[in-house]
DOROLO-658130 format. One record per residue: residue in three letters; y, x, z negated of N, C-alpha, C in turn; residue number from 1. Coordinates in steps of 0.2 Angstrom, whole numbers. Example, Ala and Ser with C-alpha at 12.3 -4.5 7.8 and 13.67 -1.06 7.14 Angstrom:
BEGIN
aa,n.north,n.east,n.up,ca.north,ca.east,ca.up,c.north,c.east,c.up,i
ALA,-28,66,-39,-22,62,-39,-16,66,-39,1
SER,-11,64,-35,-5,68,-36,0,64,-39,2
END
This chain:
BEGIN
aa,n.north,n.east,n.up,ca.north,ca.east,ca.up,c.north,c.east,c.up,i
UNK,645,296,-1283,640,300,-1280,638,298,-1273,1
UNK,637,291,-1273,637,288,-1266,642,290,-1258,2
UNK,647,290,-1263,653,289,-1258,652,298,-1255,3
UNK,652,302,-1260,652,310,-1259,647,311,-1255,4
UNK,641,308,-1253,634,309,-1250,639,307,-1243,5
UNK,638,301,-1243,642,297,-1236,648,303,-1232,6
UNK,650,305,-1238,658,310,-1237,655,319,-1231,7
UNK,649,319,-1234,646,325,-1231,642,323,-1226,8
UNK,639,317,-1227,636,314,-1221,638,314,-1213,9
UNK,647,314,-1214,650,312,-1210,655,318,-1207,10
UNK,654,324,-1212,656,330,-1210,654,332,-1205,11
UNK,645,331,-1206,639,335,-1204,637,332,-1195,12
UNK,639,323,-1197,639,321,-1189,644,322,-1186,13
UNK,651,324,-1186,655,324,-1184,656,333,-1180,14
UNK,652,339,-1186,649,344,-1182,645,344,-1178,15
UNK,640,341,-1179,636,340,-1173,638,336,-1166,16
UNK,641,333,-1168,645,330,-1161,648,334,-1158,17
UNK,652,337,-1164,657,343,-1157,653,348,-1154,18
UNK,647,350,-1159,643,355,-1155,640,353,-1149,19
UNK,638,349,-1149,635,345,-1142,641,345,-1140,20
UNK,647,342,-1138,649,344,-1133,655,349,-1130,21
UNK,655,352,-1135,656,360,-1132,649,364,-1128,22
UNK,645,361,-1130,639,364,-1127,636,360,-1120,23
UNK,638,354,-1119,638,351,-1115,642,353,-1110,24
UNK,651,354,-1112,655,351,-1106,660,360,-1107,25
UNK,660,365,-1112,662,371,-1113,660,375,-1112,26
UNK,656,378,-1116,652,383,-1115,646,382,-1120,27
UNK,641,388,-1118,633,388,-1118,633,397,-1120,28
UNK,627,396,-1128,627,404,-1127,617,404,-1124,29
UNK,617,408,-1120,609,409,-1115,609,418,-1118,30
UNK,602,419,-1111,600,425,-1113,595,426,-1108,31
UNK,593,431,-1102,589,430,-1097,582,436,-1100,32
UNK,577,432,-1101,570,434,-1102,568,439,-1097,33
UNK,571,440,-1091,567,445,-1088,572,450,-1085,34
UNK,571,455,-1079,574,463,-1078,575,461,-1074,35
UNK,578,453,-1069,581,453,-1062,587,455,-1061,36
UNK,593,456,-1066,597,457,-1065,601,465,-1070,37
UNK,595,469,-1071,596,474,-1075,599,480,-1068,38
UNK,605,484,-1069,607,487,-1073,614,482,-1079,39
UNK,616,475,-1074,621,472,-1076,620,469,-1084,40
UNK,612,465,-1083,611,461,-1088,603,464,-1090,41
UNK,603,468,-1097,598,469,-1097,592,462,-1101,42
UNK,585,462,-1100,582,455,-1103,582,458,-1112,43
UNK,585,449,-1113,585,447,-1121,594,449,-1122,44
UNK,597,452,-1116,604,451,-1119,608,442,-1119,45
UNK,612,443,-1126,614,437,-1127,623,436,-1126,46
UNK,623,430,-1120,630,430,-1120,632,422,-1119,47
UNK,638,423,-1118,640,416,-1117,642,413,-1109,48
UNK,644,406,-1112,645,404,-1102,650,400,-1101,49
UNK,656,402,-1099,661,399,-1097,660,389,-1093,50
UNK,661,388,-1095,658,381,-1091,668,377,-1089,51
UNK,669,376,-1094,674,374,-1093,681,374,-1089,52
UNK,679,380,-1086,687,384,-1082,686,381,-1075,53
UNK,678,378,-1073,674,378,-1067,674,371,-1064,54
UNK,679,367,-1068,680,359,-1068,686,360,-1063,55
UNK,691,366,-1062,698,368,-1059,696,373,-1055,56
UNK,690,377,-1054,691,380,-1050,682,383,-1047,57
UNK,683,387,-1041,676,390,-1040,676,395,-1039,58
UNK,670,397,-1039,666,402,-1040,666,405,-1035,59
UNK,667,415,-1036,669,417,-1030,665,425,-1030,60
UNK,659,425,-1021,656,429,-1022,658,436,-1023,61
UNK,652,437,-1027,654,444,-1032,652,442,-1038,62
UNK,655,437,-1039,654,433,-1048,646,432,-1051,63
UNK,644,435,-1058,636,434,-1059,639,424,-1060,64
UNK,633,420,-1059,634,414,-1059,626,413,-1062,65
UNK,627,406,-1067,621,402,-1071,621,395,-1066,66
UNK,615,394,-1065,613,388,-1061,606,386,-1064,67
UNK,606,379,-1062,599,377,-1065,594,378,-1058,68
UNK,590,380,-1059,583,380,-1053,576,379,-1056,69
UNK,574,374,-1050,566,372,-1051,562,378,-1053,70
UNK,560,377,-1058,553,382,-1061,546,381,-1058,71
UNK,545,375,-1058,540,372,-1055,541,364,-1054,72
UNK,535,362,-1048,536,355,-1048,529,352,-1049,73
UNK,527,348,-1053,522,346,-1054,519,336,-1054,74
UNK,514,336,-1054,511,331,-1051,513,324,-1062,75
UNK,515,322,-1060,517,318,-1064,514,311,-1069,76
UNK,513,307,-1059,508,301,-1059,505,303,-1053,77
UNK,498,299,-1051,494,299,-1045,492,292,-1046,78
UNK,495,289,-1041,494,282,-1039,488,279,-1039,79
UNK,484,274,-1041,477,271,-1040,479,269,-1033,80
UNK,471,270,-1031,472,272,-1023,474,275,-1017,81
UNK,478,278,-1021,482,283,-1014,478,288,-1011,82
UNK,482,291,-1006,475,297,-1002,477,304,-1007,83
UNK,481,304,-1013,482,309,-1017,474,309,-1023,84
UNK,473,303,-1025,469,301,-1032,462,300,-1027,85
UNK,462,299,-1019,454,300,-1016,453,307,-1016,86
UNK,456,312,-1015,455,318,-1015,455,322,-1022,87
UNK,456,318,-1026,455,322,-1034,463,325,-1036,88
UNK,465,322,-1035,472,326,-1036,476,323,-1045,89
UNK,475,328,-1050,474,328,-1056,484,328,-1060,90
UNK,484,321,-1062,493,323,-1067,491,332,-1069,91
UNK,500,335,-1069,499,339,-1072,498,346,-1068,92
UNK,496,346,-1063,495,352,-1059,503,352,-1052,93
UNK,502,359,-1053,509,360,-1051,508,364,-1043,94
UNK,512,360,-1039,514,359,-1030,514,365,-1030,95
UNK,511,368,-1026,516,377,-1024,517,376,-1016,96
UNK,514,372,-1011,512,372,-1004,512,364,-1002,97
UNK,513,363,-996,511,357,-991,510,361,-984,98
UNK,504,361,-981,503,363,-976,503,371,-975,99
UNK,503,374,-981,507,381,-981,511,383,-980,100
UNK,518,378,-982,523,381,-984,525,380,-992,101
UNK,531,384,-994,530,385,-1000,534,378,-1003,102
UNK,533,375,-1008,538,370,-1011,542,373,-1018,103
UNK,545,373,-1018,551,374,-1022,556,371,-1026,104
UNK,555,363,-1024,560,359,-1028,557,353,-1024,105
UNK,554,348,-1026,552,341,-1026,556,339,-1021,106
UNK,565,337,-1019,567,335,-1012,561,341,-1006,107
UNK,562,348,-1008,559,352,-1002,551,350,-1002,108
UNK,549,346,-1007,539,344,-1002,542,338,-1000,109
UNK,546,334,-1001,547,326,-999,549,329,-989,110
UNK,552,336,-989,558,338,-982,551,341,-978,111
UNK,545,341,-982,540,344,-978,535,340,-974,112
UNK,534,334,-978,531,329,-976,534,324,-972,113
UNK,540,324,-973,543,320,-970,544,325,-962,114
UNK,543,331,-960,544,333,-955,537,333,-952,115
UNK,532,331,-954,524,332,-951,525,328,-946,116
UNK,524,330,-941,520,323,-935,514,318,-938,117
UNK,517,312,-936,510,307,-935,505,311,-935,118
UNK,498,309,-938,494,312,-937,491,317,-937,119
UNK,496,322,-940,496,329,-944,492,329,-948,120
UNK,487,334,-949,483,333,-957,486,337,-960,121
UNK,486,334,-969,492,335,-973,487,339,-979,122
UNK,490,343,-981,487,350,-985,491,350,-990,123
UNK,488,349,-994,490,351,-1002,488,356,-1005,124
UNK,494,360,-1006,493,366,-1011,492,367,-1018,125
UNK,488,366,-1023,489,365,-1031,487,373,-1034,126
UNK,491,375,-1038,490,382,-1043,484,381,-1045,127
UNK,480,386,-1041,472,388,-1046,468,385,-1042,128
UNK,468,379,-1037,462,376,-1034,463,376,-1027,129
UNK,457,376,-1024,459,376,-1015,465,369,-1011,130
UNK,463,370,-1006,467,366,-1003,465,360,-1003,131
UNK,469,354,-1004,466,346,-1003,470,344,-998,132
UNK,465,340,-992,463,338,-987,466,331,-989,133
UNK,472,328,-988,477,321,-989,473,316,-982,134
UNK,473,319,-978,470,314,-970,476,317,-966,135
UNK,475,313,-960,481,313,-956,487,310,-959,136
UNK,492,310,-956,499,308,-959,500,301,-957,137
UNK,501,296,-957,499,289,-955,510,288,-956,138
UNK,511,283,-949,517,283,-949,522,278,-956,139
UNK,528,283,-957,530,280,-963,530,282,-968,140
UNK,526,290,-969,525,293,-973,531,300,-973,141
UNK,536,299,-978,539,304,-976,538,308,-986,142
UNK,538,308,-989,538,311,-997,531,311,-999,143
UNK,531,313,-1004,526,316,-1011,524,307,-1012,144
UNK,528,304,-1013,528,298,-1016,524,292,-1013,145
UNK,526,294,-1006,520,287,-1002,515,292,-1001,146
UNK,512,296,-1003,506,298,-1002,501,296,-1011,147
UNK,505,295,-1013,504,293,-1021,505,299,-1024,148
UNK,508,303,-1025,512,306,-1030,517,306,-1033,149
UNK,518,302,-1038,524,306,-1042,528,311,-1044,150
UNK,533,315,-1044,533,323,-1047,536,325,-1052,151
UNK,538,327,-1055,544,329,-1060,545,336,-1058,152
UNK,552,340,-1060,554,346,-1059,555,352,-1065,153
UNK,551,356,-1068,554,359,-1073,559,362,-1071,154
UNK,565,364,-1075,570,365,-1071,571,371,-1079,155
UNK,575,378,-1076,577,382,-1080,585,384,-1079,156
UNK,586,387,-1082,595,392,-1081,593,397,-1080,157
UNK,594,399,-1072,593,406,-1069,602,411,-1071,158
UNK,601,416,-1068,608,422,-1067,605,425,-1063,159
UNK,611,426,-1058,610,430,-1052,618,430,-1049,160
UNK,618,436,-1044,624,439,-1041,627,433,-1036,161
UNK,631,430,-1036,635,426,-1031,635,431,-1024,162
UNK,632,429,-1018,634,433,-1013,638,429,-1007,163
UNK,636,423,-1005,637,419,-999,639,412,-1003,164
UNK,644,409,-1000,645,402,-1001,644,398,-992,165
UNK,644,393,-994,643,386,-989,648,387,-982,166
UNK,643,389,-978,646,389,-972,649,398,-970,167
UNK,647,401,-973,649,409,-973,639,413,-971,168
UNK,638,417,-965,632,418,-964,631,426,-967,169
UNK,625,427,-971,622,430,-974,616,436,-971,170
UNK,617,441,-972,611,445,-967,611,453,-971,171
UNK,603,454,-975,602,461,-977,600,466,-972,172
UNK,602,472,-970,599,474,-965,601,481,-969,173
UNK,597,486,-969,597,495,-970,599,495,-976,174
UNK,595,489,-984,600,490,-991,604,488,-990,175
UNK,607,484,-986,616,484,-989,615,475,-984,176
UNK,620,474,-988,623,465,-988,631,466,-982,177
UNK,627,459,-979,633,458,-972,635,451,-974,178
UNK,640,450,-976,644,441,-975,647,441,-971,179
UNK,646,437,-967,650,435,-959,650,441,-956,180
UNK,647,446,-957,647,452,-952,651,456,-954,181
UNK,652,457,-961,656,462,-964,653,467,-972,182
UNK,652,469,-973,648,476,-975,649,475,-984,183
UNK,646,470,-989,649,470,-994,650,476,-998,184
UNK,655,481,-1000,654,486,-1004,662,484,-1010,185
UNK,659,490,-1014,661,492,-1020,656,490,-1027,186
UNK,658,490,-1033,655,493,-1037,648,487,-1038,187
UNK,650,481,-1038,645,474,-1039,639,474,-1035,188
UNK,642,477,-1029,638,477,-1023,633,487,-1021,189
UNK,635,489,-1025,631,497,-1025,624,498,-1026,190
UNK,620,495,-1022,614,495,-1024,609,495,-1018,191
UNK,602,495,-1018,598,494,-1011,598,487,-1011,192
UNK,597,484,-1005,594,476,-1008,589,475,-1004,193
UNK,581,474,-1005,576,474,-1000,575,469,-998,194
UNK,571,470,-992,573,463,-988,565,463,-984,195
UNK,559,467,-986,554,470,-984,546,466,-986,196
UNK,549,462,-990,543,458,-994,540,450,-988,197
UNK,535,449,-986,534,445,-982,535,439,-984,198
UNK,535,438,-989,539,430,-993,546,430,-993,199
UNK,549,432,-990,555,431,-990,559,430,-984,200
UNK,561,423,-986,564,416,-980,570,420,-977,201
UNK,576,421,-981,582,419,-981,586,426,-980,202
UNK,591,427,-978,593,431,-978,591,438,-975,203
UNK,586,440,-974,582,444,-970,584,445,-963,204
UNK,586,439,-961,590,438,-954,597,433,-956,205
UNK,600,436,-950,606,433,-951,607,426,-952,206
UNK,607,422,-958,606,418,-961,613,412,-962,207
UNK,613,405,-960,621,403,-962,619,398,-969,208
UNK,622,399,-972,623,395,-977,624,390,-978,209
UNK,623,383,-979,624,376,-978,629,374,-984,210
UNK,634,367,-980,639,367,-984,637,365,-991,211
UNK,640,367,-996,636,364,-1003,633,368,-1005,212
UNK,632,373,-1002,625,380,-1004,630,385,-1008,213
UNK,624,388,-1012,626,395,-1011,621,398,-1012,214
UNK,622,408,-1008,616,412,-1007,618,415,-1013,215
UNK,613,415,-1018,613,423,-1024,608,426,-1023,216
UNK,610,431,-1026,602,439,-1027,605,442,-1034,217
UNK,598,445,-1037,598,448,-1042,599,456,-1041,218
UNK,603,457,-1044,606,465,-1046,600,470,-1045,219
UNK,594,468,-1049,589,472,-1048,582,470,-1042,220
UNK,584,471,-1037,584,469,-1031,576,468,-1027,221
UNK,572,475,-1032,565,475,-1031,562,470,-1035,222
UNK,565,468,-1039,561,464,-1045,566,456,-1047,223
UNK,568,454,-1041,570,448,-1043,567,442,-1038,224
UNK,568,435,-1041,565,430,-1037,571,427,-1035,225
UNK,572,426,-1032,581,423,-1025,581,422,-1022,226
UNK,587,420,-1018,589,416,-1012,585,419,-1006,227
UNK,582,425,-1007,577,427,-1002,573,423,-1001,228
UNK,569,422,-1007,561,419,-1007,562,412,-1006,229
UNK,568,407,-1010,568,402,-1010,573,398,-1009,230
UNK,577,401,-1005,583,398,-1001,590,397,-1006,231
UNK,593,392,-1007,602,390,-1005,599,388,-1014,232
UNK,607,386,-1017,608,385,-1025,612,381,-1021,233
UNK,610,374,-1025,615,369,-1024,622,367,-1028,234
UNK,628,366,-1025,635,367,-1029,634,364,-1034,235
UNK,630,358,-1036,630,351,-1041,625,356,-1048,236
UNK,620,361,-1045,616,364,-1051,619,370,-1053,237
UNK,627,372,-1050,629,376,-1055,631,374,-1061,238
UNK,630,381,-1066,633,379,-1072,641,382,-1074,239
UNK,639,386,-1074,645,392,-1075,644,398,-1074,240
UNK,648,404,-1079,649,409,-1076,648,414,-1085,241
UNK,645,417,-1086,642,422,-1091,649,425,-1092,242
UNK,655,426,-1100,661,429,-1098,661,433,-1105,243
UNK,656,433,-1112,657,437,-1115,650,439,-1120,244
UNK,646,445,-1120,642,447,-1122,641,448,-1130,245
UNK,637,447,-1133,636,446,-1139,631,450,-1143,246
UNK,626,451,-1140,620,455,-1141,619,459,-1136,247
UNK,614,464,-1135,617,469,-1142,623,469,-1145,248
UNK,623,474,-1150,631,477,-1152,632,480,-1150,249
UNK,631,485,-1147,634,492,-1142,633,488,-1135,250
UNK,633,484,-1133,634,482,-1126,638,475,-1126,251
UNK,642,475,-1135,646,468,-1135,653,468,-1133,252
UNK,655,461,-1130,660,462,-1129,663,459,-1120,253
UNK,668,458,-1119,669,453,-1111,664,457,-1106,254
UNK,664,453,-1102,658,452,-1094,659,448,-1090,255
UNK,659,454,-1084,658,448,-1077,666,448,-1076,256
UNK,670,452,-1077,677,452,-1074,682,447,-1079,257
UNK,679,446,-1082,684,441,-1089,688,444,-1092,258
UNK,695,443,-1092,699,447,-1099,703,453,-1097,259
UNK,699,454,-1091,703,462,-1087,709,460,-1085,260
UNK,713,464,-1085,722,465,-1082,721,467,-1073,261
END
């Protein structure tokens, strides 16, 4: 009886192991909660993720791509003493600003403080409360960190359209997409894409892509959050590439250019 428990035991961990790492280093089944990329991908559709083709090759605009992106950055630790914890600055509450501009990823508020002049008074943005008043910038201050913050990143898996890679510039002008100054069309790219919203950084103007970057945008163009609003996808956060749908059943079946002849 012993031996037969131990025998199943070791069925069960050696399932689990592979599962983990085909889900690790293979593929990923995902599913996007919201309508940024509908008419392609509708929300609550479930598919899978090519992860392993992407260890021999890259991804190439056109292609939908899964990347990890900061969801939110939040306040982790507050230093005893620091000019964070004199002004009331509470674990837990999440960065949206420094000096009002927008943060977006924990390096991007360390790239803002780090860019203040000496002397600068430093403005901290926290969701839900006014602005806090850090002092001036005192030399040697360049992150979240020497001000007494710690941060952490909630980090989620985005889908969005591949448009720009690293070193190729990027510009929406009249609905339609220019890469290096040429006019993206056919069937991927048939769509408006607005460029009209006053939050929006990137791509709005003729914009160049930094090496390591890539620019995405969501298919559904009024109603997604992207590379417009909050810049470049780093090559190290992609994951892979979405290649076969599963959910619904009338919409199951290969995606995203997989499988075709």
């Amino acid at each position: 009886m012993v031996s037969e428990i131990l025998e199943w035991v070791e069925i069960f961990a050696i399932a689990l192991l592979l599962a983990f790492l085909v889900i690790i280093f293979i593929t990923v089944r995902m599913s996007v909660p919201t309508g940024s990329m509908i008419p392609t991908i509708d929300p609550k559709d479930s598919f899978f993720v090519d992860r392993v083709s992407y260890y021999f090759r890259a991804p190439k605009p056109g292609d939908i791509v899964v990347f990890w992106h900061t969801e939110e950055v939040l306040v982790n630790k507050v230093v005893d003493g620091s000019p964070a914890q004199r002004v009331g600055v509470e674990v837990g509450g999440r960065i949206v600003s420094i000096n009002r501009e927008p943060v977006f990823s924990a390096a991007g508020g360390d790239g803002i403080v780090s860019s203040l002049a000496p002397g600068q008074q430093i403005l901290l943005g926290l969701s839900g409360t006014a602005l806090l008043d850090l002092g001036p910038k005192e030399l040697g201050v360049d992150s979240l960190a020497a001000l007494g913050i710690v941060t952490r990143e909630r980090r989620l898996r985005y889908v969005k359209r591949l448009i720009a890679i690293g070193g190729q510039t990027v510009e929406i002008s009249g609905g339609d997409v220019y890469v290096d100054g040429e006019k993206l069309v056919g069937e991927r790219f048939d769509r408006y894409y607005y460029s009209n919203d006053p939050r929006m950084r990137y791509g709005v103007n003729e914009t160049l892509v930094p090496e390591g970057k890539l620019f995405v945008l969501g298919d559904n163009s009024p109603n997604s959050w992207d590379s417009r609003y909050w810049g470049f996808v780093s090559e190290d956060d992609f994951i892979g590439e979405p290649y076969f749908r599963v959910w619904p059943l009338p919409r199951f079946g290969p995606m995203n250019g997989y499988f075709h002849l």
